[in-house]
KOLKOLNU-201027 format. One record per residue: x, y, z negated of N, C-alpha, C in turn; residue number from 1; residue in three letters. Coordinates in steps of 0.05 Angstrom, whole numbers, plus 5000, padded with zeros to 4 digits. Layout:
<senus>
n_xx,n_yy,n_zz,ca_xx,ca_yy,ca_zz,c_xx,c_yy,c_zz,seq,type
X,Y,Z,X,Y,Z,X,Y,Z,NUM,ALA
...
</senus>
This chain:
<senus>
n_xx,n_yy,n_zz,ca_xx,ca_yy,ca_zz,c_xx,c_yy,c_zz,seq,type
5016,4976,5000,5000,5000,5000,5017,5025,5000,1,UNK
5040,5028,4986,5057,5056,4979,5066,5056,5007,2,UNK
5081,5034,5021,5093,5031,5046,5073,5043,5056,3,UNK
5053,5030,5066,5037,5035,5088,5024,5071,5076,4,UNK
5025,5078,5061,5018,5109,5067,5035,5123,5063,5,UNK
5061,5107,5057,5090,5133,5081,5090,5128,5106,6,UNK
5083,5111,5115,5093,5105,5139,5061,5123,5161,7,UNK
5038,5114,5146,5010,5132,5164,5009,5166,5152,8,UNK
5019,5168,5135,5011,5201,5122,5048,5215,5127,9,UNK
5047,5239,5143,5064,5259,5139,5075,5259,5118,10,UNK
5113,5262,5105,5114,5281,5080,5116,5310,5089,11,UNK
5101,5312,5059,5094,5344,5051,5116,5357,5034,12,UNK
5122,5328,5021,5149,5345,5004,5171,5324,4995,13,UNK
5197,5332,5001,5222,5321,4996,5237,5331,4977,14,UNK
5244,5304,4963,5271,5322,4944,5289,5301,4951,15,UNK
5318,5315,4953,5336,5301,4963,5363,5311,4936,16,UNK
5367,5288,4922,5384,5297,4900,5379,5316,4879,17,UNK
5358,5316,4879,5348,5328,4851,5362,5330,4821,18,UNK
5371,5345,4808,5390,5353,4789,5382,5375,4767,19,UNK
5382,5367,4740,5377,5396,4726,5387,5391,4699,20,UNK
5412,5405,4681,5432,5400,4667,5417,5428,4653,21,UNK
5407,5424,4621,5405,5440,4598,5442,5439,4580,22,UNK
5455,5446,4599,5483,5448,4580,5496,5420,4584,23,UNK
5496,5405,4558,5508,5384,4570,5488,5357,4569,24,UNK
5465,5368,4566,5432,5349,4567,5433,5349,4605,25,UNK
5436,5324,4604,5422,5320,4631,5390,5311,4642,26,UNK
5374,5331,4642,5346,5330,4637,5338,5314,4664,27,UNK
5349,5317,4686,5343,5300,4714,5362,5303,4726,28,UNK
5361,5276,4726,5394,5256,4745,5389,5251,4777,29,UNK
5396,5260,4803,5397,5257,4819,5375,5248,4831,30,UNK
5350,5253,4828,5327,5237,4838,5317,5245,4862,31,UNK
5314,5232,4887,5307,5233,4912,5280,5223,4914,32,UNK
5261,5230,4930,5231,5224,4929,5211,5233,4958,33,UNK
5200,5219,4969,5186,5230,4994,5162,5233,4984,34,UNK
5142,5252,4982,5114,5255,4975,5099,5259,5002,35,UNK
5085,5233,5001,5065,5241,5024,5038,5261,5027,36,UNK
5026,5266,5054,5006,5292,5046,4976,5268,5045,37,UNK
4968,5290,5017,4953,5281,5002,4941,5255,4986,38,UNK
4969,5261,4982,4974,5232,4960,4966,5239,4932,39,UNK
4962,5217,4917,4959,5223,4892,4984,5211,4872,40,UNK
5010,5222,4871,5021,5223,4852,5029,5219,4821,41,UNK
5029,5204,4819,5035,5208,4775,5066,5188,4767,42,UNK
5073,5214,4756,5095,5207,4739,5103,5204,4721,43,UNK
5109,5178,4707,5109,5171,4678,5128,5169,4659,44,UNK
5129,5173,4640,5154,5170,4625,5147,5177,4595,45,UNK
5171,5161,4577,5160,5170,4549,5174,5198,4548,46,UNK
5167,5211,4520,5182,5242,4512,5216,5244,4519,47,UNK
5217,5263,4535,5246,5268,4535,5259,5252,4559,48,UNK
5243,5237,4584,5251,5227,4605,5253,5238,4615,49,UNK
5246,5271,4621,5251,5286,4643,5234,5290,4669,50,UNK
5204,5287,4659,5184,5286,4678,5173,5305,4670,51,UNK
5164,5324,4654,5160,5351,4648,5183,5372,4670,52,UNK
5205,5365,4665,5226,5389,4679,5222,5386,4710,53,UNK
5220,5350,4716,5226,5356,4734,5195,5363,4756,54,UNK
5172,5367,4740,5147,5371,4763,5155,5404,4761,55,UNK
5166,5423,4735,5179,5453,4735,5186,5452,4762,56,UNK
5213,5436,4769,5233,5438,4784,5214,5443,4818,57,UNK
5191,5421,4821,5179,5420,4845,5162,5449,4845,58,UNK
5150,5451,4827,5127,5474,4820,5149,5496,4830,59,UNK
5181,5499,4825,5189,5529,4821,5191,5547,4798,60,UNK
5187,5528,4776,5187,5548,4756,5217,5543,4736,61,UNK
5230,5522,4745,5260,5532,4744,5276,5522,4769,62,UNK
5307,5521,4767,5313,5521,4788,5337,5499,4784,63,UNK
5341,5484,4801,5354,5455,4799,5396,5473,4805,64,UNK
5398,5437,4784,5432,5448,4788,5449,5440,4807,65,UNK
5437,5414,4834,5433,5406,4850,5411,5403,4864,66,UNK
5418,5389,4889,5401,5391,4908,5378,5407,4921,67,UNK
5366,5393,4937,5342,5409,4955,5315,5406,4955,68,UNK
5297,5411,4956,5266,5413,4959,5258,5422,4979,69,UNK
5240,5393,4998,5234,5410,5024,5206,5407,5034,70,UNK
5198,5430,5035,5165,5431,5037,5154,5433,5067,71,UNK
5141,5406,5083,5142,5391,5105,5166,5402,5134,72,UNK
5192,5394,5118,5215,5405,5131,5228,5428,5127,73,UNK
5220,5444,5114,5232,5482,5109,5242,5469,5079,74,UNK
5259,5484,5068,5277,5481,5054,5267,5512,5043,75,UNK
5257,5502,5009,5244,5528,4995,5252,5518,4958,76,UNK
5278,5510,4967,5293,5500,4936,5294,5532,4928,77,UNK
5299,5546,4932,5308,5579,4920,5276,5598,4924,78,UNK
5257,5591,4933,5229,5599,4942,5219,5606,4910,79,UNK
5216,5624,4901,5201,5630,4870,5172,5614,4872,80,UNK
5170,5602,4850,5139,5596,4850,5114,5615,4864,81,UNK
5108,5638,4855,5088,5656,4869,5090,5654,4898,82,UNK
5115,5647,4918,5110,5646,4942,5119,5626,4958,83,UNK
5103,5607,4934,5098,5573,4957,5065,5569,4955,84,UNK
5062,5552,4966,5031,5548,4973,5028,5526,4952,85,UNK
5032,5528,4924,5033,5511,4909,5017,5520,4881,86,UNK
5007,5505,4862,4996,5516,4836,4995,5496,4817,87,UNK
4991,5502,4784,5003,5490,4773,4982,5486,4748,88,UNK
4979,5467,4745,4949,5463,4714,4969,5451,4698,89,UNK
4974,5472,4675,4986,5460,4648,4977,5452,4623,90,UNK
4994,5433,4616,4978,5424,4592,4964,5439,4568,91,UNK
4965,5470,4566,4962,5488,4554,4932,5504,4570,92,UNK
4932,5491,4589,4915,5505,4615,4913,5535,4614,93,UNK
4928,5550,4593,4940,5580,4604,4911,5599,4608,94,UNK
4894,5601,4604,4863,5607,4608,4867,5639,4587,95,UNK
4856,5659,4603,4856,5683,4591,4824,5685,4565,96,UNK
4832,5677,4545,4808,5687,4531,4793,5709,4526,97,UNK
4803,5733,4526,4787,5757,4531,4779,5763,4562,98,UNK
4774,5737,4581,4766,5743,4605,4742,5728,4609,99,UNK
4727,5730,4631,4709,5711,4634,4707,5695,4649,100,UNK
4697,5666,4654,4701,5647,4668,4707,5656,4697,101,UNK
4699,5677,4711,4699,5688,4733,4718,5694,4735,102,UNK
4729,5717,4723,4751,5729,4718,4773,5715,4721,103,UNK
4775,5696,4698,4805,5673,4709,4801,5664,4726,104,UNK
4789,5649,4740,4786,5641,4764,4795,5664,4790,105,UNK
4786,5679,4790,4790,5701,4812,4816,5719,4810,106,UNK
4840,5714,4785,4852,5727,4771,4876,5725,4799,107,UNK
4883,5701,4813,4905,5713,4832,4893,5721,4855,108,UNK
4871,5714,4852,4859,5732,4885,4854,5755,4892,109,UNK
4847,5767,4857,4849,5797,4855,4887,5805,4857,110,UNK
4897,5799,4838,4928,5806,4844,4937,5803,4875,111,UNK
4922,5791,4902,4926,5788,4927,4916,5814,4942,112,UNK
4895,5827,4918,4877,5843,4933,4849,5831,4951,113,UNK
4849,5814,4948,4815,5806,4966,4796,5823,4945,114,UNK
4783,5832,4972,4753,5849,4955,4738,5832,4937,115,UNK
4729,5851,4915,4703,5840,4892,4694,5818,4907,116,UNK
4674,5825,4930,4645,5812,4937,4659,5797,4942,117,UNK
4688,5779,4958,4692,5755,4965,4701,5745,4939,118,UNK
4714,5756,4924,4726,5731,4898,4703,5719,4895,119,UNK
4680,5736,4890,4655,5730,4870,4646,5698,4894,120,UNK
4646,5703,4911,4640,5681,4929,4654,5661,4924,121,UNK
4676,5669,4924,4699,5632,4928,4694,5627,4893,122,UNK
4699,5642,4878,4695,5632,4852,4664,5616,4851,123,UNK
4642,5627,4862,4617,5614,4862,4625,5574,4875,124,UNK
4636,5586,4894,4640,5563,4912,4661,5548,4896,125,UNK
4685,5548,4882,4693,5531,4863,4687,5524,4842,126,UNK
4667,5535,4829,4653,5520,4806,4634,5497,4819,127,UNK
4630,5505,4842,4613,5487,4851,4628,5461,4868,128,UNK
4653,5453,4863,4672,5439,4874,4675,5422,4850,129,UNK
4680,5443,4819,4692,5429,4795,4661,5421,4778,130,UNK
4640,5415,4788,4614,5408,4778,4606,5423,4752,131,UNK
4613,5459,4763,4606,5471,4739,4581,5492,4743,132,UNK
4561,5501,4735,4531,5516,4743,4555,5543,4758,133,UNK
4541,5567,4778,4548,5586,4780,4541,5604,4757,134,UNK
4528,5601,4738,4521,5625,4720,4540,5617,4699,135,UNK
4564,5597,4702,4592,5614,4691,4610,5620,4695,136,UNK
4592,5637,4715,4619,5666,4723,4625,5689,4709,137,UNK
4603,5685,4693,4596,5714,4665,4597,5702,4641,138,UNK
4607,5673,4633,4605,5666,4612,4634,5670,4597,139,UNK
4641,5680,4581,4667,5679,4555,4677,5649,4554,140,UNK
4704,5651,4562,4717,5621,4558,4720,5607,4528,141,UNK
4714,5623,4523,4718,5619,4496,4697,5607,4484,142,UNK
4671,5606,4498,4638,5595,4494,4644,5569,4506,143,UNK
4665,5556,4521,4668,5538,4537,4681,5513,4518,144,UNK
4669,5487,4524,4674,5465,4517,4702,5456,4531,145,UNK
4722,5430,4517,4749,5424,4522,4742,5421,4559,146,UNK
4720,5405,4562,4718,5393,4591,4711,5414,4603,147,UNK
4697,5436,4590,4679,5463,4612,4717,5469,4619,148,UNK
4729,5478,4596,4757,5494,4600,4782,5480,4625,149,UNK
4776,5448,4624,4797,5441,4642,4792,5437,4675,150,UNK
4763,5440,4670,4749,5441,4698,4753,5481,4711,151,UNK
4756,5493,4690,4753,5526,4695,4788,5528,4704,152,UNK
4806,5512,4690,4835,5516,4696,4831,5492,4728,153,UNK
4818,5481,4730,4826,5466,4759,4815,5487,4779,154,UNK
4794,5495,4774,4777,5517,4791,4805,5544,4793,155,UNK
4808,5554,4780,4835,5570,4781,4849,5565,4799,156,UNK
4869,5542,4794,4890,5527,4810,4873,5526,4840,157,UNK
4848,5514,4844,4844,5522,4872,4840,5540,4891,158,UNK
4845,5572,4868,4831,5592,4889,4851,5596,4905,159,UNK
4884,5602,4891,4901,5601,4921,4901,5586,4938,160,UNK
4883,5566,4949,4876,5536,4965,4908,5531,4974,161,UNK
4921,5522,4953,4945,5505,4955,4951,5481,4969,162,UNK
4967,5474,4985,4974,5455,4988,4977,5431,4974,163,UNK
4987,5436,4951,4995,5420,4926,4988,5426,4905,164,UNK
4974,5412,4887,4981,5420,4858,4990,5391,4837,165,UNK
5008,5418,4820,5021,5400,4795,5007,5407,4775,166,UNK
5006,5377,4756,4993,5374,4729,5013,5367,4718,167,UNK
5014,5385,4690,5039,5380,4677,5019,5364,4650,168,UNK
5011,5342,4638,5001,5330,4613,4970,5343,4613,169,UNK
4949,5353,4628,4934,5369,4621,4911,5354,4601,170,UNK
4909,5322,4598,4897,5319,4580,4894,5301,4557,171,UNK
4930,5313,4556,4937,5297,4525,4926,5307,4509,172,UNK
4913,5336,4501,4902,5346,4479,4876,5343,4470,173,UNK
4859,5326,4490,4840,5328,4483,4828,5295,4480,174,UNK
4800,5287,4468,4795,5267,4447,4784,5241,4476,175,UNK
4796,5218,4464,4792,5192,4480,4770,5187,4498,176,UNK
4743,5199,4491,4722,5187,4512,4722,5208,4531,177,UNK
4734,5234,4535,4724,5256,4542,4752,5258,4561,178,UNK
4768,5243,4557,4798,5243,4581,4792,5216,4595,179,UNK
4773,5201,4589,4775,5177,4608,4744,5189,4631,180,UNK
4733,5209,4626,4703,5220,4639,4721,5235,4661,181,UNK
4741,5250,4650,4759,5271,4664,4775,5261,4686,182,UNK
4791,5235,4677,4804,5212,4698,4797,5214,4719,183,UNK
4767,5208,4712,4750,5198,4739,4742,5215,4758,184,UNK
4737,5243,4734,4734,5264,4755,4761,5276,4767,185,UNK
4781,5277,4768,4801,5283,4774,4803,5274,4798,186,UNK
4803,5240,4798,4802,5222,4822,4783,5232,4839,187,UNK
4760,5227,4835,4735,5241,4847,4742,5269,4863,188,UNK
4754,5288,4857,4759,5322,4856,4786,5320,4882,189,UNK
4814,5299,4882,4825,5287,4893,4823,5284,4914,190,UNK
4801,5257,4910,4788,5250,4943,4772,5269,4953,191,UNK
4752,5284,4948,4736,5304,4958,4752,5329,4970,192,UNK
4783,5329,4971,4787,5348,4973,4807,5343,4989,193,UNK
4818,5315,4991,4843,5312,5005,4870,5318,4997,194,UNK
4872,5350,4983,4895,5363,4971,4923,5338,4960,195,UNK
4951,5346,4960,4962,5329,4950,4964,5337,4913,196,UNK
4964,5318,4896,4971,5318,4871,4992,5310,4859,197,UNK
5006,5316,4841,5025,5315,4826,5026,5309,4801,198,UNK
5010,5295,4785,5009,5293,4762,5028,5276,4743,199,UNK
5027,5292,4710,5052,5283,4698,5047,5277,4675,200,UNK
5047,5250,4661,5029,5243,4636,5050,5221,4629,201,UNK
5048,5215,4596,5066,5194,4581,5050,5174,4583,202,UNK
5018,5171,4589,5003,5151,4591,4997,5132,4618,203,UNK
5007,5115,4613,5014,5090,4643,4972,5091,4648,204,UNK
4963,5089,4631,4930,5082,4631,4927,5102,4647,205,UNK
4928,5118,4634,4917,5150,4654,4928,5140,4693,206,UNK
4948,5136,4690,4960,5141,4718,4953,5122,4727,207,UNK
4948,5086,4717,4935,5071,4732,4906,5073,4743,208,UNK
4893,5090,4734,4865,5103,4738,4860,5113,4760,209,UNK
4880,5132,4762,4879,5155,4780,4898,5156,4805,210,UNK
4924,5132,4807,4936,5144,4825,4938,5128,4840,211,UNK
4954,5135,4868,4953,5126,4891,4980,5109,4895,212,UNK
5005,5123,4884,5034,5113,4858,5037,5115,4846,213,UNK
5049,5108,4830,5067,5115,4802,5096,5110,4801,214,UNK
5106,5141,4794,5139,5143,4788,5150,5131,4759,215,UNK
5163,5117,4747,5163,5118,4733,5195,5120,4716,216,UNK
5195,5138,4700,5223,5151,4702,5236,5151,4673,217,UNK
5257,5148,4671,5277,5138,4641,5303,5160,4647,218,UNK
5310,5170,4620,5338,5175,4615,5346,5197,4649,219,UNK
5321,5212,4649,5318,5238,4673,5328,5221,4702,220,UNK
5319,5195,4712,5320,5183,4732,5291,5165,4742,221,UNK
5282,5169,4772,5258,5151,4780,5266,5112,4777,222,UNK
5267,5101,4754,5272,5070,4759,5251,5055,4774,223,UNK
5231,5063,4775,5210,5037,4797,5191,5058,4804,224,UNK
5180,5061,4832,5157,5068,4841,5138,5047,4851,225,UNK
5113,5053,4862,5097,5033,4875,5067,5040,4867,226,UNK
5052,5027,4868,5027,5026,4872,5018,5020,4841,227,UNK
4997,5030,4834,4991,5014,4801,4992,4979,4807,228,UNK
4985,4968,4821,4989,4947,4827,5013,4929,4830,229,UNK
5039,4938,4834,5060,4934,4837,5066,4936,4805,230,UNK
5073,4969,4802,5068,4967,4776,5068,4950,4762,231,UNK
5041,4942,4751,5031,4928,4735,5050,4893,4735,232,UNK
5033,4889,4769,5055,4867,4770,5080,4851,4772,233,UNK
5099,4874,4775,5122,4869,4779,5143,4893,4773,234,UNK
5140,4896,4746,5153,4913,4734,5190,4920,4739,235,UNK
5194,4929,4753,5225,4927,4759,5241,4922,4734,236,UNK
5248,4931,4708,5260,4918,4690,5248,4909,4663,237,UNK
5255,4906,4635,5243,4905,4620,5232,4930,4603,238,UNK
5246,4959,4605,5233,4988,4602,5208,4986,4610,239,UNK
5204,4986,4639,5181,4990,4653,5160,4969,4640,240,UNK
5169,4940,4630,5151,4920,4625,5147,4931,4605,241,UNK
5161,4940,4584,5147,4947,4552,5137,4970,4556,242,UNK
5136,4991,4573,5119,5016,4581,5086,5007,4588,243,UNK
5085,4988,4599,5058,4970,4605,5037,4971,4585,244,UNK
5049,4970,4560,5020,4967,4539,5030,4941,4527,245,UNK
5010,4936,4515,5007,4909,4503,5020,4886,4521,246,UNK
5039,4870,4526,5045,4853,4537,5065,4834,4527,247,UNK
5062,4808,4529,5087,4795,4521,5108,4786,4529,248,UNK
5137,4802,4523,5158,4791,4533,5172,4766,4522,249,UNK
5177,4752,4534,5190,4733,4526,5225,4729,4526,250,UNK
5249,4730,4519,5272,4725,4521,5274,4697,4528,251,UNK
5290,4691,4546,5300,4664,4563,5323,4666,4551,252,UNK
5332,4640,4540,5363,4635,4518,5360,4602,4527,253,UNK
5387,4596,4538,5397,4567,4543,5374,4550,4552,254,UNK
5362,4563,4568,5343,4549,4592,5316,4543,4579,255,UNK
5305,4559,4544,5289,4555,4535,5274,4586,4532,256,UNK
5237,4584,4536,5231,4611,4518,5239,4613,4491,257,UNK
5246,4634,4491,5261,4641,4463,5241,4640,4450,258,UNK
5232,4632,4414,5211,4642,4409,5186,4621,4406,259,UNK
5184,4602,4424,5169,4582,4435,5176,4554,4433,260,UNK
5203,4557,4437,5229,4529,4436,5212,4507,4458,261,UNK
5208,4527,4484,5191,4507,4509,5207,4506,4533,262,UNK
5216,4492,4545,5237,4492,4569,5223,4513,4586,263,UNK
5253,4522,4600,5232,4560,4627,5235,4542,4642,264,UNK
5234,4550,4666,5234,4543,4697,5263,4545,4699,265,UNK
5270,4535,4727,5300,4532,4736,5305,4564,4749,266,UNK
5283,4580,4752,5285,4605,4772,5275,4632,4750,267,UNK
5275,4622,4724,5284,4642,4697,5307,4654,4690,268,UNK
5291,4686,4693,5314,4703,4686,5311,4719,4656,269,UNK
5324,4739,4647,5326,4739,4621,5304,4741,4605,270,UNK
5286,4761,4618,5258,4764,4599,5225,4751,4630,271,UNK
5210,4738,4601,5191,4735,4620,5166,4752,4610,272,UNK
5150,4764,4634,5130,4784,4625,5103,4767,4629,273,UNK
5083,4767,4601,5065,4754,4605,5041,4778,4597,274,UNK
5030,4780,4615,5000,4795,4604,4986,4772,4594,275,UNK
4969,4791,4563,4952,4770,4543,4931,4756,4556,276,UNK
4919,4773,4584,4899,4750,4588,4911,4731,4602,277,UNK
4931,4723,4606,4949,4706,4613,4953,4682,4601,278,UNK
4957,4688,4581,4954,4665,4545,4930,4663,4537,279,UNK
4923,4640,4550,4900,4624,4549,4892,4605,4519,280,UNK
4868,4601,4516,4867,4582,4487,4862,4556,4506,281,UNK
4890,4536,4496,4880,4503,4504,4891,4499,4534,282,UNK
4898,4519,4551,4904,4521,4574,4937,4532,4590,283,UNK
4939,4516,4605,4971,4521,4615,4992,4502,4616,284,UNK
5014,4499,4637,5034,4488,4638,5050,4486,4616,285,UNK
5052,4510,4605,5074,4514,4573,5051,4513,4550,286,UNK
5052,4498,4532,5025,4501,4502,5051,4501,4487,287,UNK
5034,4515,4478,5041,4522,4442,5026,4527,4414,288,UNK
5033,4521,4393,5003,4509,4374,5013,4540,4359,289,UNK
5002,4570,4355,5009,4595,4351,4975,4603,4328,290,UNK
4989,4608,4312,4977,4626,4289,4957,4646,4295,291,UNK
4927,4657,4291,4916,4683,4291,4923,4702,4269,292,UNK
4936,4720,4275,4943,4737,4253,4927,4760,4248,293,UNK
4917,4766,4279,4884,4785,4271,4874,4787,4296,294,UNK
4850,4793,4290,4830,4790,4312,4813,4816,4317,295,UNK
4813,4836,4336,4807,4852,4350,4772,4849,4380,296,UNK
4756,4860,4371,4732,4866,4388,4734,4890,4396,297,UNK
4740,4876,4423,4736,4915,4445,4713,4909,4463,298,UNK
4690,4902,4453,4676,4907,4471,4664,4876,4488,299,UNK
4676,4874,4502,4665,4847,4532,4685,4825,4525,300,UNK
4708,4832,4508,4735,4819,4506,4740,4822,4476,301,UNK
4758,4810,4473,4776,4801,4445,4803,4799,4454,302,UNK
4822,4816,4428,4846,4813,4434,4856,4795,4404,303,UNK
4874,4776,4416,4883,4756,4384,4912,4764,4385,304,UNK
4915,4772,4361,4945,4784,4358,4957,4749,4340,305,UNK
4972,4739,4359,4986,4716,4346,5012,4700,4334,306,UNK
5017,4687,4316,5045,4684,4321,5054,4656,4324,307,UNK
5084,4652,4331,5091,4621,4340,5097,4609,4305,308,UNK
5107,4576,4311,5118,4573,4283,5144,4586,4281,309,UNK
5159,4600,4297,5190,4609,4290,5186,4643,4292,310,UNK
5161,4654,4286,5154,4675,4283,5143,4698,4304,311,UNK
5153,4693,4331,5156,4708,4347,5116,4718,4353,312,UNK
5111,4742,4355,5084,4761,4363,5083,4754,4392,313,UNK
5054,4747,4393,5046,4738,4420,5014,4760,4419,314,UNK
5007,4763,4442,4978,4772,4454,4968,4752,4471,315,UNK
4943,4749,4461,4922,4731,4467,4898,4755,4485,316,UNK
4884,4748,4505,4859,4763,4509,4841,4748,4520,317,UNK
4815,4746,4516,4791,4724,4516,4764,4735,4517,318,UNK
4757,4726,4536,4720,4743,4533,4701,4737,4501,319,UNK
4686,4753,4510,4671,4752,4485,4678,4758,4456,320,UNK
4660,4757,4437,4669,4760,4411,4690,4743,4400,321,UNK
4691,4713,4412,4713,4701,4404,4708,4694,4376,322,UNK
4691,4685,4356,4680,4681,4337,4708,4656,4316,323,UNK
4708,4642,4332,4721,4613,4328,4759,4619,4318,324,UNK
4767,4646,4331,4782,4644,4327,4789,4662,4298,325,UNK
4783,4654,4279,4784,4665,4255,4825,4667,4253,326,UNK
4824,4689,4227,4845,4689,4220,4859,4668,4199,327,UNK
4885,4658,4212,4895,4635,4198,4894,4612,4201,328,UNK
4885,4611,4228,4877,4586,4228,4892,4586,4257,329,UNK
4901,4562,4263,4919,4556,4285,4910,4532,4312,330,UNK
4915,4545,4342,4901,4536,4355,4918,4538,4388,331,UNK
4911,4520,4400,4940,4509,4420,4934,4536,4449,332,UNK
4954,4544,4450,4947,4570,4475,4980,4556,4491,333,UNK
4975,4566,4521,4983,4562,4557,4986,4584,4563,334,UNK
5008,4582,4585,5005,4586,4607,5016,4582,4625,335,UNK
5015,4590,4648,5035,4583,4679,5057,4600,4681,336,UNK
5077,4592,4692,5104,4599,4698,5095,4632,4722,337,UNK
5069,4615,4741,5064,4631,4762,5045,4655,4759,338,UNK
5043,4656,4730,5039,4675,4717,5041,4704,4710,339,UNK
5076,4697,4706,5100,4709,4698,5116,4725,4719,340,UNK
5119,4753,4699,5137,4776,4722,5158,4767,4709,341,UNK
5187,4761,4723,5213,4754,4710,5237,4783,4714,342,UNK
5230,4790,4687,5245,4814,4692,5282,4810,4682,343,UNK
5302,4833,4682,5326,4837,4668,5318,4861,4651,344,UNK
5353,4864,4635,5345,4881,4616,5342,4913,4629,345,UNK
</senus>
C-alpha cells in the first residue's frame, strides 16, 4: 500500500538529510523522507525522539543544521513559514480568546487584506467543512467546548487553503472518548478534502486510526515506515515491537523461548513478537500450562494478564466476558510459530 501510493501520487514534499543540533543534543539525525500529495502522514515517537522538532523543521518554524526541504521540486529550506503554502494546528491550538470564533478564523485573511464581506464568507463556508453551525461566527471562544475549539483551530489552519498541514500532538490534552470522536473526524475532514497531512502524536492508536503511514522515529532518526498494517505486523526491530502496546515479546536463548522452556523454530531470531489475541486458551503448536494473574473486561473481549511457571508476563485476549478464567487458577494456552513477527534488538 505505502509503495503503491509513491509510486501513483506525486511528491509534494522532500527532505533530503534532514539535521537539527540544540548544542550538542542531536534532536534529528539525518532523516530523508518522500511525502506524497495528499497523504495522510503520522509520526510517532516517545518524548524526546525528535518528532516535535522535526514537523517545526517541515512547517518552517526553525531552521535545520543540514540539509534540504523541497516543496514539489523548489527548494524552500530557507522559505520562513508565513510564505509557504503551509499551516500549522498545535497542540496548544494558539486560539485568540478575546476574539470571536469568526475572528480567529478570518485572522490571516484579514492580515492578507481580503475584504470583510469575503472573510465573513469563507469563514461561513469553513465551519461548514469542520461540522460547526454558522452562527459561530459571533460566538466567544471561550463559550466553546474542547471539540467546538479544535474544530475552530482546524477551520483557521484552512483559511490560507494550504497545501499541507502540520499537527503537532493536537489531542493529547483532551479526555479519552472525545479524541477517539475527533480521530474519526480528522480522517473524515482528510478525505473530504484531499489536502496532504502531517500529523505528530506519541500515540501508535491515534495514528493507526487515522493514517495512510506511519513514521516511526527513535533517538531523532525515521527506524520503520509503512502502512499501519506493516506496522503492526512486522515491526522492524524490537523498539518499534514494544511501541505497539500490549504485546508479547518473547527472547529466543539456545534454540528455546526464553521464559516458556519450549523449543523455537529453526528460522528464530532473537525476540519473537506475539500479539495476545494470538495466545489462545488450549490452542497452538507451542502450549504452555500459564497462571491468570488478572482478568480485565473491555467490552466484546477480555484481556488475561498471565504468567509462565519460570515467571515470565504473558497477554492473553479472548472474546467475551471470559467468566472461567478466574484468578489463580491455571490453564494450557498456544500458539503458532506463523503467528510470530521475529524481530532483533
Amino acid at each position: 500500500m505505502a509503495d503503491a501510493m509513491q509510486d501513483s501520487r506525486p511528491v509534494i514534499l522532500s527532505l533530503a538529510g534532514f539535521s537539527k543540533s540544540f548544542g550538542e543534543i542531536q534532536a534529528v539525525d539525518n532523516v530523508s523522507l518522500d511525502i506524497s500529495e495528499g497523504e495522510f502522514l503520522t509520526i510517532v515517537g516517545p518524548s524526546g525522539s525528535g518528532k516535535s522538532t522535526l514537523v517545526r523543521l517541515l512547517a518552517g518554524l526553525e531552521s535545520p543544521s543540514a540539509g534540504r526541504l523541497l516543496l514539489r521540486g523548489r527548494d524552500i529550506t530557507v522559505i520562513p513559514a508565513n510564505r509557504r503554502p503551509t499551516a500549522m494546528v498545535f497542540q496548544s491550538l494558539a486560539l485568540f480568546d478575546h476574539k470571536s470564533v469568526g475572528e480567529n478564523i478570518e485572522f490571516a485573511m484579514k492580515m492578507k487584506g481580503v475584504p470583510p464581506a469575503d472573510r465573513k464568507a469563507r469563514v461561513h463556508e469553513l465551519l461548514r467543512l469542520v461540522r460547526l453551525p454558522e452562527s459561530f461566527y459571533a460566538r466567544a471562544t471561550t463559550q466553546c467546548s474542547g471539540g467546538e475549539r479544535q474544530r475552530i483551530a482546524l477551520a483557521r489552519a484552512f483559511a490560507s487553503d494550504p497545501d499541507i498541514l502540520f499537527f503537532d500532538e493536537p489531542l493529547s490534552a483532551i479526555d479519552y472518548r472525545l479524541r477517539k470522536a475527533l480521530e474519526v473526524e480528522f480522517k473524515d475532514l482528510h478525505q473530504r478534502t484531499g489536502r496532504t497531512f502531517v500529523y505528530i502524536t506519541h500515540s501508535l492508536e491515534e495514528a493507526m486510526v487515522m493514517s495512510d503511514r506511519i513514521a516511526i522515529m527513535q533517538a531523532g532518526q525515521i527506524i520503520q515506515i509503512g502502512t499501519p498494517e506493516e506496522i503492526y505486523g512486522k515491526p522492524a526491530n524490537r523498539f518499534v515491537a514494544g511501541f505497539l502496546g500490549e504485546v508479547n515479546i518473547l527472547e529466543v536463548a539456545g534454540g528455546h523461548f526464553a521464559g516458556l522452556d519450549r523449543p523455537a523454530p529453526a528460522n528464530a531470531r532473537r525476540y519473537a513478537v506475539l500479539r495476545p489475541e494470538a495466545l489462545r486458551p488450549g490452542k497452538g503448536d507451542v502450549t504452555a500450562d500459564l497462571t491468570v494473574v488478572q482478568r480485565l473486561m473491555l467490552g466484546s473481549r477480555t484481556q488475561l494478564f498471565l504468567r509462565s511457571p519460570t515467571g515470565a508476563p504473558l497477554i492473553s485476549e479472548v472474546a467475551g466476558d471470559a467468566p472461567e478464567f478466574e484468578r489463580g487458577t491455571t490453564y494450557s494456552f498456544g500458539f503458532s510459530p506463523d503467528n510470530i513477527a521475529w524481530v532483533d534488538e
